[in-house]
PDB file of N, CA, C and O in Angstrom:
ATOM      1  N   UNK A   1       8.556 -14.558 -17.077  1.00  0.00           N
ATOM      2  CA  UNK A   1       8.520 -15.618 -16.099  1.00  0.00           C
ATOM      3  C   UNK A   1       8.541 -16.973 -16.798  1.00  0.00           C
ATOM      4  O   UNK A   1       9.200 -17.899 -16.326  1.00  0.00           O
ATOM      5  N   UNK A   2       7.787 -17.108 -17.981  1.00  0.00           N
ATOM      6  CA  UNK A   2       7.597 -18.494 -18.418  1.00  0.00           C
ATOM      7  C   UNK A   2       9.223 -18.797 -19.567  1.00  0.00           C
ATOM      8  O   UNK A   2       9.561 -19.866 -20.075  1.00  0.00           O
ATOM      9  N   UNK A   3       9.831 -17.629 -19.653  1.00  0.00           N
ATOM     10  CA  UNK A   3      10.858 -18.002 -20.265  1.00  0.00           C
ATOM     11  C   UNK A   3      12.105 -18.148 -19.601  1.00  0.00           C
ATOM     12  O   UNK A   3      12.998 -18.593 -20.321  1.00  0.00           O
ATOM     13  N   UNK A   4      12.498 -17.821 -18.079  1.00  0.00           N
ATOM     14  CA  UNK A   4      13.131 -18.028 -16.992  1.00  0.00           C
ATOM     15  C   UNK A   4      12.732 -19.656 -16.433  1.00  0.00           C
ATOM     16  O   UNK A   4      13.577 -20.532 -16.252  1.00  0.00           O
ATOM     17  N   UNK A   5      11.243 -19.816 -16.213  1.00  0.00           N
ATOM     18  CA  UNK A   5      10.529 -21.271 -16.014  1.00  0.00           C
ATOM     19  C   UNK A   5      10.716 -21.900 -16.660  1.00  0.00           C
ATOM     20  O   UNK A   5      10.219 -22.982 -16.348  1.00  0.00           O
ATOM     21  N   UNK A   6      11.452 -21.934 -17.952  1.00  0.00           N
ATOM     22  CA  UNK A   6      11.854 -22.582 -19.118  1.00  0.00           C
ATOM     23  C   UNK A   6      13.194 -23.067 -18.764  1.00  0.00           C
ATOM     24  O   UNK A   6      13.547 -24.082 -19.363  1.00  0.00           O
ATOM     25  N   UNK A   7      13.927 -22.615 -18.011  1.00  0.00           N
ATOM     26  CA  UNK A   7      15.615 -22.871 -17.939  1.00  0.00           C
ATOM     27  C   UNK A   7      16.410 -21.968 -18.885  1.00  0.00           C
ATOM     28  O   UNK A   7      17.634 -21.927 -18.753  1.00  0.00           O
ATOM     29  N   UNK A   8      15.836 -21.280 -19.777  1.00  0.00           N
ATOM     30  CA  UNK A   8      16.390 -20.496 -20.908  1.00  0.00           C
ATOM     31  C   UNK A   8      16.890 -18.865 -20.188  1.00  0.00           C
ATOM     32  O   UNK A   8      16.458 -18.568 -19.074  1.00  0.00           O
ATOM     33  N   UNK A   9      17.655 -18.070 -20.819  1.00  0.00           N
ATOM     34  CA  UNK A   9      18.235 -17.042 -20.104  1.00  0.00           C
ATOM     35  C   UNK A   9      16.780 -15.831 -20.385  1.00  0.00           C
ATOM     36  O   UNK A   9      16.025 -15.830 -21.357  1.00  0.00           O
ATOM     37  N   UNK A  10      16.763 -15.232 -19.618  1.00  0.00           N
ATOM     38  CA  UNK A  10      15.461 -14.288 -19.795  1.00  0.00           C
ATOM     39  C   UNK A  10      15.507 -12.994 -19.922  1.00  0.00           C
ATOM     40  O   UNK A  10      14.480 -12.338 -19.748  1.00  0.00           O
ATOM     41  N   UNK A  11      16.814 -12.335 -20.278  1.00  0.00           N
ATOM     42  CA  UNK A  11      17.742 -11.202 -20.147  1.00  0.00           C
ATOM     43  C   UNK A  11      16.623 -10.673 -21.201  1.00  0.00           C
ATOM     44  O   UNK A  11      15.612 -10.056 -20.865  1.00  0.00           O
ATOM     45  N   UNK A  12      16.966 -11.008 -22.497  1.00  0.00           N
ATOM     46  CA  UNK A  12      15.791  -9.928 -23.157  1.00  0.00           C
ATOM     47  C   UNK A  12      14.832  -9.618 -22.962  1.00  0.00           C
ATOM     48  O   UNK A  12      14.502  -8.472 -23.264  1.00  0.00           O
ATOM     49  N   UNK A  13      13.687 -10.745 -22.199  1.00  0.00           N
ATOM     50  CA  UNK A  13      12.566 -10.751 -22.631  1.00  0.00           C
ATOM     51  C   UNK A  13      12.218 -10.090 -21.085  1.00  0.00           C
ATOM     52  O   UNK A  13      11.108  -9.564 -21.000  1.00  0.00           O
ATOM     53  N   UNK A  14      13.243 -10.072 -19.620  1.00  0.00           N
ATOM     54  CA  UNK A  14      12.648  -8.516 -19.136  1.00  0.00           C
ATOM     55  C   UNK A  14      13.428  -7.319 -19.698  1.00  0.00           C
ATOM     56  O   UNK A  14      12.810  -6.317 -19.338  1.00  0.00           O
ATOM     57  N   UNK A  15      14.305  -7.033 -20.283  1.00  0.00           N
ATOM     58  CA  UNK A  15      14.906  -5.734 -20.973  1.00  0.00           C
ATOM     59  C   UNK A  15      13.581  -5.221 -21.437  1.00  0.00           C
ATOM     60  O   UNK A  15      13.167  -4.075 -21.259  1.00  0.00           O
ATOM     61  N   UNK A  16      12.818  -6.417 -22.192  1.00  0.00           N
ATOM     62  CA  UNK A  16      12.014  -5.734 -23.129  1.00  0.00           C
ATOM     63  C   UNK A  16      10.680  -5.350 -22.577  1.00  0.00           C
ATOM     64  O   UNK A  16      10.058  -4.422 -23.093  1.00  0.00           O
ATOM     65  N   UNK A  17      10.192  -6.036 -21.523  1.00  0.00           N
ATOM     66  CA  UNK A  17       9.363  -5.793 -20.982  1.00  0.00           C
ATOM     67  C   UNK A  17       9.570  -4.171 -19.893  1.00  0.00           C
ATOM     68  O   UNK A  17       8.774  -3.295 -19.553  1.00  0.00           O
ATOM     69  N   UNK A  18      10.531  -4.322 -19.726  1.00  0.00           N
ATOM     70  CA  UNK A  18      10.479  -3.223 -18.703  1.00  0.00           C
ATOM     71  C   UNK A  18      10.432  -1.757 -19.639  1.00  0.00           C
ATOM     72  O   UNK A  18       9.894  -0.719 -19.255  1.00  0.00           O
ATOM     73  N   UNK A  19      11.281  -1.992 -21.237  1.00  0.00           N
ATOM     74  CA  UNK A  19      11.362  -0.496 -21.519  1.00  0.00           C
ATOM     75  C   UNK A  19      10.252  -0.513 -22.538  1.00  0.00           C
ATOM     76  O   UNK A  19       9.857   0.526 -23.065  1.00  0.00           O
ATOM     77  N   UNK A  20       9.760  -1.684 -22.808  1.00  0.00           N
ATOM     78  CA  UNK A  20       8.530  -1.575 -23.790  1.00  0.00           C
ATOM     79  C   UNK A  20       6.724  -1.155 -22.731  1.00  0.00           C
ATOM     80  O   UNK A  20       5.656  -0.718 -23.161  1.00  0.00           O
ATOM     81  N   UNK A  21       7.069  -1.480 -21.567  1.00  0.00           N
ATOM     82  CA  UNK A  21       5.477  -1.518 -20.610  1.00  0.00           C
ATOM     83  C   UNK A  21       5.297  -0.253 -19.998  1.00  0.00           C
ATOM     84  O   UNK A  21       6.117   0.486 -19.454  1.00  0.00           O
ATOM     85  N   UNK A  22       3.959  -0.123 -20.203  1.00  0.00           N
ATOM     86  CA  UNK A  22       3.283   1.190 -19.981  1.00  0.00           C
ATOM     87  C   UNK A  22       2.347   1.090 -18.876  1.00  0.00           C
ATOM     88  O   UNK A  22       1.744   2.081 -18.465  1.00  0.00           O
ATOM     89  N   UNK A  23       2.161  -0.408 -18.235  1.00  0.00           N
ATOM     90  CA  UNK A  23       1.904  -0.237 -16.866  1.00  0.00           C
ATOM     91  C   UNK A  23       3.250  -0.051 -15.932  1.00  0.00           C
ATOM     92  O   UNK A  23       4.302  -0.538 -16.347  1.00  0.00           O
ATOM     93  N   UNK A  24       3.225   0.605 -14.754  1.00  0.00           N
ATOM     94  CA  UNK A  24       4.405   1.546 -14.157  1.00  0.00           C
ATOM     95  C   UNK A  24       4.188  -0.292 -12.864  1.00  0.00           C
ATOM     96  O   UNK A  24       5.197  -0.947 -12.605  1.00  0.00           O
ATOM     97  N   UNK A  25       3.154  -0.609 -12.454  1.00  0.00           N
ATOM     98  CA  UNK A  25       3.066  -1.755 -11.497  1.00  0.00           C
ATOM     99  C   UNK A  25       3.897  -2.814 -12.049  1.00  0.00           C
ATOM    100  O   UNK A  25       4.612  -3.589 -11.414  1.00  0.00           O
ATOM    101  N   UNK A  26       3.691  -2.746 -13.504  1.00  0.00           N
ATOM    102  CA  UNK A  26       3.992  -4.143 -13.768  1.00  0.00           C
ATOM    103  C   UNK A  26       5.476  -4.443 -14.324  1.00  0.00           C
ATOM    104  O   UNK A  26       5.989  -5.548 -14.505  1.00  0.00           O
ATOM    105  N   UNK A  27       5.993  -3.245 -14.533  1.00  0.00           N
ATOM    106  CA  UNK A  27       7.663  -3.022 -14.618  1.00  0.00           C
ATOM    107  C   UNK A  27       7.994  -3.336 -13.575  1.00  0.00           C
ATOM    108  O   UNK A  27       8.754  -4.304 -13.548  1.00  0.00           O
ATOM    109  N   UNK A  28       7.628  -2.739 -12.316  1.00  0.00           N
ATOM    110  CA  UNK A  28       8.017  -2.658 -11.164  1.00  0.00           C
ATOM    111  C   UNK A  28       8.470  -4.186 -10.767  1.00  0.00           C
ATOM    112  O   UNK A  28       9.537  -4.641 -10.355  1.00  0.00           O
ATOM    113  N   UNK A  29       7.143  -4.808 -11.082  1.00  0.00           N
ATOM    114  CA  UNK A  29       6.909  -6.649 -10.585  1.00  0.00           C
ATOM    115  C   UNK A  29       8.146  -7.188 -11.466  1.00  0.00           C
ATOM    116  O   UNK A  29       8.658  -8.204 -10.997  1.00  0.00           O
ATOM    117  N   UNK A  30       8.821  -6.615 -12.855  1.00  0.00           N
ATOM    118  CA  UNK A  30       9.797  -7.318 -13.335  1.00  0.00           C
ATOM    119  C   UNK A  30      10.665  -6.958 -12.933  1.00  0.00           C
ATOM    120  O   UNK A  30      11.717  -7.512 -13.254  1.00  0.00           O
ATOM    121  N   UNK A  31      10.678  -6.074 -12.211  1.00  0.00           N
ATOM    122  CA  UNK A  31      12.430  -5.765 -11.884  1.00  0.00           C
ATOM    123  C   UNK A  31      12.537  -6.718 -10.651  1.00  0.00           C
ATOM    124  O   UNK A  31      13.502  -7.400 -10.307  1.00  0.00           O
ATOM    125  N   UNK A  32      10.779  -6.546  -9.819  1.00  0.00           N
ATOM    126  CA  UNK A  32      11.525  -7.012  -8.702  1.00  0.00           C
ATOM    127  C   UNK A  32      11.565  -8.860  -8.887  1.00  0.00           C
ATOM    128  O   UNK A  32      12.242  -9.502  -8.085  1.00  0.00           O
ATOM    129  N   UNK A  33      10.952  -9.426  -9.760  1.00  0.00           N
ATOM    130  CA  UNK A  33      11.231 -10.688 -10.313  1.00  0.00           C
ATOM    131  C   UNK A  33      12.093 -11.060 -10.884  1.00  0.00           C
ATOM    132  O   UNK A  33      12.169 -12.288 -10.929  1.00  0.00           O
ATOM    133  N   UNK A  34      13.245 -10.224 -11.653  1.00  0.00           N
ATOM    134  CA  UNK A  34      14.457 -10.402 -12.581  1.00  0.00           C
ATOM    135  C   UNK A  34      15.618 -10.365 -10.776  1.00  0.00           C
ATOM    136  O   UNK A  34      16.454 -11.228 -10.510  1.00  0.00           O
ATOM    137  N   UNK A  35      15.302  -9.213  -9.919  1.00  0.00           N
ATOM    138  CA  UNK A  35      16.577  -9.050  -8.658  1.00  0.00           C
ATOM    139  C   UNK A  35      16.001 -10.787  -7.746  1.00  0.00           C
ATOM    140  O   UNK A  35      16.749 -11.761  -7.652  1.00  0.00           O
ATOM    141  N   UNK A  36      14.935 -10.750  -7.345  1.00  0.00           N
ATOM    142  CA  UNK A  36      14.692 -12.340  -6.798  1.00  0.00           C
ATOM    143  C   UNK A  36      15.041 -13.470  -7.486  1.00  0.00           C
ATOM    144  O   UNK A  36      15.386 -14.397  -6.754  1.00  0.00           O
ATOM    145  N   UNK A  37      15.066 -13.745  -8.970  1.00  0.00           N
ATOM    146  CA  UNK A  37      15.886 -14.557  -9.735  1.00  0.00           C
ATOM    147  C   UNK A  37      17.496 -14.822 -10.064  1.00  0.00           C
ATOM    148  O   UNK A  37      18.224 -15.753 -10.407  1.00  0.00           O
ATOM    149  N   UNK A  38      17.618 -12.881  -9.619  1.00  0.00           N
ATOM    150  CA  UNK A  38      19.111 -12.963  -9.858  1.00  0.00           C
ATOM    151  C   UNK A  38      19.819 -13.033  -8.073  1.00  0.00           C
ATOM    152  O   UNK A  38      21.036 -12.932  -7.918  1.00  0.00           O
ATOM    153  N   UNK A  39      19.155 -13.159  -7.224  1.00  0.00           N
ATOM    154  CA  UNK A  39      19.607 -13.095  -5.916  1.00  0.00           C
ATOM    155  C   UNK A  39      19.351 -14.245  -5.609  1.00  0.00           C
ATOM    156  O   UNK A  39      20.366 -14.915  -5.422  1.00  0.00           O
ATOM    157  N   UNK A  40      18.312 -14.827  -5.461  1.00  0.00           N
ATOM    158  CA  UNK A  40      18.199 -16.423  -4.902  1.00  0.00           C
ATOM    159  C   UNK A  40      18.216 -17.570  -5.863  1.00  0.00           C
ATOM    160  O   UNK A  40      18.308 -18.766  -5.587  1.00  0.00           O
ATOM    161  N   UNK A  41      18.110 -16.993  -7.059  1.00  0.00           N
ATOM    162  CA  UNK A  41      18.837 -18.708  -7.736  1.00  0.00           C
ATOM    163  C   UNK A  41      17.676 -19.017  -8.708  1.00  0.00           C
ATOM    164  O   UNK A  41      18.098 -19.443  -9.783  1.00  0.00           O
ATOM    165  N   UNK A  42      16.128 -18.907  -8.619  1.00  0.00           N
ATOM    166  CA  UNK A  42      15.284 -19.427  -8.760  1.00  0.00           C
ATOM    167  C   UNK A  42      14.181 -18.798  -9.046  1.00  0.00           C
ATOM    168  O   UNK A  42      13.933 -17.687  -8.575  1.00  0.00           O
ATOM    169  N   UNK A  43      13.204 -19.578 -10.037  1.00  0.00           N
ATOM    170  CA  UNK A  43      12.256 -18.571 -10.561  1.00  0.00           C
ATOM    171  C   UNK A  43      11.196 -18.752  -8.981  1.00  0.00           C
ATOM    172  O   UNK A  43      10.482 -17.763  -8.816  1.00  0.00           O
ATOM    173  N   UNK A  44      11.067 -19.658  -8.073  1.00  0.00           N
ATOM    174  CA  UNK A  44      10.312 -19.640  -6.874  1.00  0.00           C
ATOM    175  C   UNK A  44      10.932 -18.336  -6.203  1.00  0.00           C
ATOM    176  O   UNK A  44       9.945 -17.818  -5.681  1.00  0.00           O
ATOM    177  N   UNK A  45      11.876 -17.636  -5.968  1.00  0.00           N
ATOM    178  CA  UNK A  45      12.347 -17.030  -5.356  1.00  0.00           C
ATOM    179  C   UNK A  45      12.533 -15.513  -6.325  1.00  0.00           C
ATOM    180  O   UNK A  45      13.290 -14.681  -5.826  1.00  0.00           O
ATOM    181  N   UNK A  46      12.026 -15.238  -7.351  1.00  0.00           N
ATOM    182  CA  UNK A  46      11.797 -14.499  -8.414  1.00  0.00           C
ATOM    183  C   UNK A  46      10.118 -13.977  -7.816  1.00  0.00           C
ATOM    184  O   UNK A  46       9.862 -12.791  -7.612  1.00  0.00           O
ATOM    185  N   UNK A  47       9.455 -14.711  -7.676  1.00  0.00           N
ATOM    186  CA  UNK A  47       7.994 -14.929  -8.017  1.00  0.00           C
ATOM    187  C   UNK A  47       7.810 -14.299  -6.521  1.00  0.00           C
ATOM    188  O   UNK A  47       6.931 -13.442  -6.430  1.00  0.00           O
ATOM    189  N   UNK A  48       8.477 -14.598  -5.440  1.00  0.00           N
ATOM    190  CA  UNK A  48       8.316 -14.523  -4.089  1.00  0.00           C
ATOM    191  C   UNK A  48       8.923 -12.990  -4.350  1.00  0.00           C
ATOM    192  O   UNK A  48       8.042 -12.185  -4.050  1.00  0.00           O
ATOM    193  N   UNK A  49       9.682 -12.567  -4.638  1.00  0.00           N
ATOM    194  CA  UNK A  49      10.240 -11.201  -4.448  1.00  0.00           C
ATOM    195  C   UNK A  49       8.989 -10.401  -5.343  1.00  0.00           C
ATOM    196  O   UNK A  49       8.509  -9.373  -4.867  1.00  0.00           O
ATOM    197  N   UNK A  50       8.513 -10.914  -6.613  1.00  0.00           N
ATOM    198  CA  UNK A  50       7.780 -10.305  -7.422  1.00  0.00           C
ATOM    199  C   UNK A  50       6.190 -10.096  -6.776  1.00  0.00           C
ATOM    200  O   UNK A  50       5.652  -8.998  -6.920  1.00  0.00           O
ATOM    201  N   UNK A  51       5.597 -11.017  -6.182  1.00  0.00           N
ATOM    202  CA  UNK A  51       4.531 -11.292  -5.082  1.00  0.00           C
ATOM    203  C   UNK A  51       5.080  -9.814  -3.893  1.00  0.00           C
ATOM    204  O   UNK A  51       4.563  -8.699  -3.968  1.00  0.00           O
ATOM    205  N   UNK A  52       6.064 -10.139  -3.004  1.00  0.00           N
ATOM    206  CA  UNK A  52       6.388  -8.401  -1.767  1.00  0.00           C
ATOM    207  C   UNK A  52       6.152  -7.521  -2.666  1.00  0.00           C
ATOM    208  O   UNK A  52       5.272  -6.756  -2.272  1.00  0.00           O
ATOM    209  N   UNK A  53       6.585  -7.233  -3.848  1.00  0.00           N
ATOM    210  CA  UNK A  53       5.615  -5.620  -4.698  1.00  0.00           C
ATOM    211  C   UNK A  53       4.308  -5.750  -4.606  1.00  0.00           C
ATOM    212  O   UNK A  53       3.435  -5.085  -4.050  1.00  0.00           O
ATOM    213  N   UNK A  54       4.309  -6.918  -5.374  1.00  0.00           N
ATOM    214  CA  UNK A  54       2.804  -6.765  -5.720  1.00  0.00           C
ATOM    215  C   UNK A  54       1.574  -6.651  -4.771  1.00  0.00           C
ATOM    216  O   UNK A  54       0.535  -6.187  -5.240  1.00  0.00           O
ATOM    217  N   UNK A  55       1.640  -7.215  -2.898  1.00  0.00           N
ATOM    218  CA  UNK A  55       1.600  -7.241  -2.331  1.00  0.00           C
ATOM    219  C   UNK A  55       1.383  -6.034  -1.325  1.00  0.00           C
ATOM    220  O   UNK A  55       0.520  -5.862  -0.464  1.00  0.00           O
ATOM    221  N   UNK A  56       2.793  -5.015  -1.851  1.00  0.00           N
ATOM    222  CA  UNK A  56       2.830  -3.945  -0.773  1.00  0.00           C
ATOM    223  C   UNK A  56       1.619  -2.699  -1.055  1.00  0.00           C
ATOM    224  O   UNK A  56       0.859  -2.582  -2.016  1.00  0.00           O
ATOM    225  N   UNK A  57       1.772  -1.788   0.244  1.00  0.00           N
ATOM    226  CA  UNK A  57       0.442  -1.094   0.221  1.00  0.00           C
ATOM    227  C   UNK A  57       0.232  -0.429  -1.079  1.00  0.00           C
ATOM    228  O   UNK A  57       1.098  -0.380  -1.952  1.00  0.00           O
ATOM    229  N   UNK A  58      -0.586  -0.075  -1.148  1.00  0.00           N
ATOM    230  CA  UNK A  58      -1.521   0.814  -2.487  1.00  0.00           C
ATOM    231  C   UNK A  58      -1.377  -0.082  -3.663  1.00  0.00           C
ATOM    232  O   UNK A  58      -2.142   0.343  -4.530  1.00  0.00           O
ATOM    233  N   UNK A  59      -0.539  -1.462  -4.210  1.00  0.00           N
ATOM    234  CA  UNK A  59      -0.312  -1.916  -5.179  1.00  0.00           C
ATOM    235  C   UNK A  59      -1.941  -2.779  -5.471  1.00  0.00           C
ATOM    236  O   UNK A  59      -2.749  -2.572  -6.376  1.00  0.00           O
ATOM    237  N   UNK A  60      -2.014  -3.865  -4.231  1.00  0.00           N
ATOM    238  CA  UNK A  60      -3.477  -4.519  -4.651  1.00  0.00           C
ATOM    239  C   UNK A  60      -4.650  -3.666  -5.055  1.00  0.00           C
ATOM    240  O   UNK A  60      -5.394  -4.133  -5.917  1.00  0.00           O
ATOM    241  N   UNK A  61      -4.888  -2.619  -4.611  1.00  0.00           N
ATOM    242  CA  UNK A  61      -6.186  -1.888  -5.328  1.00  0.00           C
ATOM    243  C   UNK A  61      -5.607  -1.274  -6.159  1.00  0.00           C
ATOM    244  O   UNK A  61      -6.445  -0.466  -6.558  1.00  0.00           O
ATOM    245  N   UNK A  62      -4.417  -1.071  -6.869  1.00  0.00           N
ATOM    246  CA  UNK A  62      -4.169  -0.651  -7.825  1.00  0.00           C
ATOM    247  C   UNK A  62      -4.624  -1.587  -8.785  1.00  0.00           C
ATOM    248  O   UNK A  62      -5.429  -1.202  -9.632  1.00  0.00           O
ATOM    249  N   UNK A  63      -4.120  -3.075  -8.776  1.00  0.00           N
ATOM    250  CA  UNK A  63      -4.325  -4.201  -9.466  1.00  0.00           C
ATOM    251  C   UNK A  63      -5.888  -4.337  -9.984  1.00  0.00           C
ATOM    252  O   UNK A  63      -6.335  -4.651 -11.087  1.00  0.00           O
ATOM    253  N   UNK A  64      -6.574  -3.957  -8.682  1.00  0.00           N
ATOM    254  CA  UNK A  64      -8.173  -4.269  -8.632  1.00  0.00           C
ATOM    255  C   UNK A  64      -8.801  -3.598  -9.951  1.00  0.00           C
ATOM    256  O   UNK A  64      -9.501  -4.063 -10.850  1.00  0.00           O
ATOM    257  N   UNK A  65      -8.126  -1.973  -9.640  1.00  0.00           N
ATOM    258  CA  UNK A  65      -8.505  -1.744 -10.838  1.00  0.00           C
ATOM    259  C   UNK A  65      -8.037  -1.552 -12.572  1.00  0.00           C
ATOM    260  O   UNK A  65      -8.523  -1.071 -13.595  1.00  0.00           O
ATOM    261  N   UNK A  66      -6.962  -2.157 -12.202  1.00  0.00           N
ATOM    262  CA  UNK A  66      -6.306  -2.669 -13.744  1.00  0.00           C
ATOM    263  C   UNK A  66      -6.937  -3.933 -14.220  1.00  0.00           C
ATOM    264  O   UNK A  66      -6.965  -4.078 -15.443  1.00  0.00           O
ATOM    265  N   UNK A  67      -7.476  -4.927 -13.435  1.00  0.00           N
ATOM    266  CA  UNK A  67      -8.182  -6.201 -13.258  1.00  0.00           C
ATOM    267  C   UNK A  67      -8.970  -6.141 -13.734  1.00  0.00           C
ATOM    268  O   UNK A  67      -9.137  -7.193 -14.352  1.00  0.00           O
ATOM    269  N   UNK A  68     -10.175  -5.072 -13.988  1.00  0.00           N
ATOM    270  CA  UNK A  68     -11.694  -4.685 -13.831  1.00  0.00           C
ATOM    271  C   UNK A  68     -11.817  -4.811 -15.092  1.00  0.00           C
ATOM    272  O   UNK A  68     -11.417  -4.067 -15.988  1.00  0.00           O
ATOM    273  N   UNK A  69     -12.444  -5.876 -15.147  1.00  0.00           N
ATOM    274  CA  UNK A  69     -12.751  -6.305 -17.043  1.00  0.00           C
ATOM    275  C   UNK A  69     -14.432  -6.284 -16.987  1.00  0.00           C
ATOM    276  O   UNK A  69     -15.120  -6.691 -17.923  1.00  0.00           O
ATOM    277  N   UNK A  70     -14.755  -5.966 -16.250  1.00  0.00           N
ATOM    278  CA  UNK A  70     -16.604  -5.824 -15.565  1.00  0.00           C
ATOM    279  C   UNK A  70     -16.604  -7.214 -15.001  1.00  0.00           C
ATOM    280  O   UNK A  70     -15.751  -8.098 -14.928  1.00  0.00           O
ATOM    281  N   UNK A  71     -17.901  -7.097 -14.614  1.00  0.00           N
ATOM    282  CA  UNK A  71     -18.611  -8.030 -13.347  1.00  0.00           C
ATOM    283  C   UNK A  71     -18.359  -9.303 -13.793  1.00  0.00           C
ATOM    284  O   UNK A  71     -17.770 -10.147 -13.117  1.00  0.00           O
ATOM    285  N   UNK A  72     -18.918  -9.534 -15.266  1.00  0.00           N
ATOM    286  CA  UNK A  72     -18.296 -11.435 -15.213  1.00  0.00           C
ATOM    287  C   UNK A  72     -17.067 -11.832 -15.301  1.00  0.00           C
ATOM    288  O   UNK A  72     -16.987 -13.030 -15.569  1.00  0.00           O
ATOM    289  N   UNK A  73     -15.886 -11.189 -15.155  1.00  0.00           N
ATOM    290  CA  UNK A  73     -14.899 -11.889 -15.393  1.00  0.00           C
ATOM    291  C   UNK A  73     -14.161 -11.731 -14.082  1.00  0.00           C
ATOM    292  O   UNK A  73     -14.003 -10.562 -13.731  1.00  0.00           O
ATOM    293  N   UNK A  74     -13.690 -12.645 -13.309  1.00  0.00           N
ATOM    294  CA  UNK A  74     -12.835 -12.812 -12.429  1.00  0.00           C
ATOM    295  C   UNK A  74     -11.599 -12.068 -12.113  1.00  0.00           C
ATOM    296  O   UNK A  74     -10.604 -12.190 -12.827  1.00  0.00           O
ATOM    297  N   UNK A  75     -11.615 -11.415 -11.226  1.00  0.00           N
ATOM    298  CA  UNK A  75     -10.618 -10.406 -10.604  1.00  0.00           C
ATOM    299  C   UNK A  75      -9.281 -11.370 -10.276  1.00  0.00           C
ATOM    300  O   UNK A  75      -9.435 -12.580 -10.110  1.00  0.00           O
ATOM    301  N   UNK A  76      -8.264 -10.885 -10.216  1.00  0.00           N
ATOM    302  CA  UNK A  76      -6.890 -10.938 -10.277  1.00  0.00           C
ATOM    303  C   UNK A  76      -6.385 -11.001  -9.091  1.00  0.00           C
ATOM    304  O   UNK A  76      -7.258 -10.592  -8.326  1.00  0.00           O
ATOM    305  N   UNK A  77      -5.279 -11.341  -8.405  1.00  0.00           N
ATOM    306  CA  UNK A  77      -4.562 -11.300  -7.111  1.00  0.00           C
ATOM    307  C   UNK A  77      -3.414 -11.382  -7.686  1.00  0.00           C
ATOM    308  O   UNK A  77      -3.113 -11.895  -8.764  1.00  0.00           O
ATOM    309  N   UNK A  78      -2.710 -10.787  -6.821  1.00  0.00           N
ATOM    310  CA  UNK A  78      -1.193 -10.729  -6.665  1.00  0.00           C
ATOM    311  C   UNK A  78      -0.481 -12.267  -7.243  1.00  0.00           C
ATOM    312  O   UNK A  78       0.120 -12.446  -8.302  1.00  0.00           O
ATOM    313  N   UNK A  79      -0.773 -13.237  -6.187  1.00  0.00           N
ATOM    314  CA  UNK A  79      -0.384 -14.372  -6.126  1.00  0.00           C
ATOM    315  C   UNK A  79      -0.763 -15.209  -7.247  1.00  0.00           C
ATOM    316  O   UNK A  79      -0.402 -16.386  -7.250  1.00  0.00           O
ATOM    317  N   UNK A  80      -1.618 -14.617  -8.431  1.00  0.00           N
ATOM    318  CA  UNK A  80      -2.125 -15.132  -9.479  1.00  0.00           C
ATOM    319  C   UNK A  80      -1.451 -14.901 -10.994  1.00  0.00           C
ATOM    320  O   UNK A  80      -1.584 -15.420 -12.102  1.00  0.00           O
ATOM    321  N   UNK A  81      -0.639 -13.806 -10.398  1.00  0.00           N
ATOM    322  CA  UNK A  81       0.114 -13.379 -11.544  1.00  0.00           C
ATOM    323  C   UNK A  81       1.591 -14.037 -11.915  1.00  0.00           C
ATOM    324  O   UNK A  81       2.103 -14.191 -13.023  1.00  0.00           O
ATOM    325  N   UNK A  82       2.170 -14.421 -10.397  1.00  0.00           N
ATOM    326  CA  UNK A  82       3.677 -15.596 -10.774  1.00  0.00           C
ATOM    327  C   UNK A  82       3.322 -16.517  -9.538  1.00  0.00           C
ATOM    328  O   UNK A  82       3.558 -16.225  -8.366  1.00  0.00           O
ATOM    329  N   UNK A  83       2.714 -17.683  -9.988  1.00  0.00           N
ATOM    330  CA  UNK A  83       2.092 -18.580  -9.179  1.00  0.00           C
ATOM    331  C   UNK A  83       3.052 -19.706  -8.608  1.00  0.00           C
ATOM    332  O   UNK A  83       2.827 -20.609  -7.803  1.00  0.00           O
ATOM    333  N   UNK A  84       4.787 -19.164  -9.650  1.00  0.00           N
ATOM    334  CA  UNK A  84       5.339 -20.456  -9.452  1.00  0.00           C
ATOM    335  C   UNK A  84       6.016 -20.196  -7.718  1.00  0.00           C
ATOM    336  O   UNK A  84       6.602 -21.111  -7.140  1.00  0.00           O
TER     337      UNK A  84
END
């Protein structure tokens, strides 16, 4: 995201993310952030397609507990992960 937010081409850096990541959610969020970037123009419209995964059922308590760093540290949202 921050290298797309850059203006720079971002082709590798989801190639690499998607065949290098071993969370199955968070591939998911790049593909669907690389098709919203490559369909509407824009990393806002990247982030918005990447947000409907992250969003859809069973994904947020999935997050909750990928999030779970124990009690003092602040839990995660969808909308926290591509804020642009």
């Amino acid at each position: 995201m921050a290298i797309a937010a850059s203006g720079a081409d971002a082709t590798a850096a989801f190639d690499a993310a998607i065949a290098r990541g071993t969370e199955q959610a968070f591939i998911t969020a790049t593909e669907a952030f690389r098709k919203g970037l490559k369909e509407g123009g824009s990393v806002h419209a990247g982030c918005l397609e990447a947000t409907r995964y992250l969003t859809s059922p069973g994904v947020p308590a999935y997050l909750r507990l990928v999030f779970d760093y124990g009690y003092a540290n602040p839990q995660k949202t969808a909308a926290e992960i591509c804020p642009l």
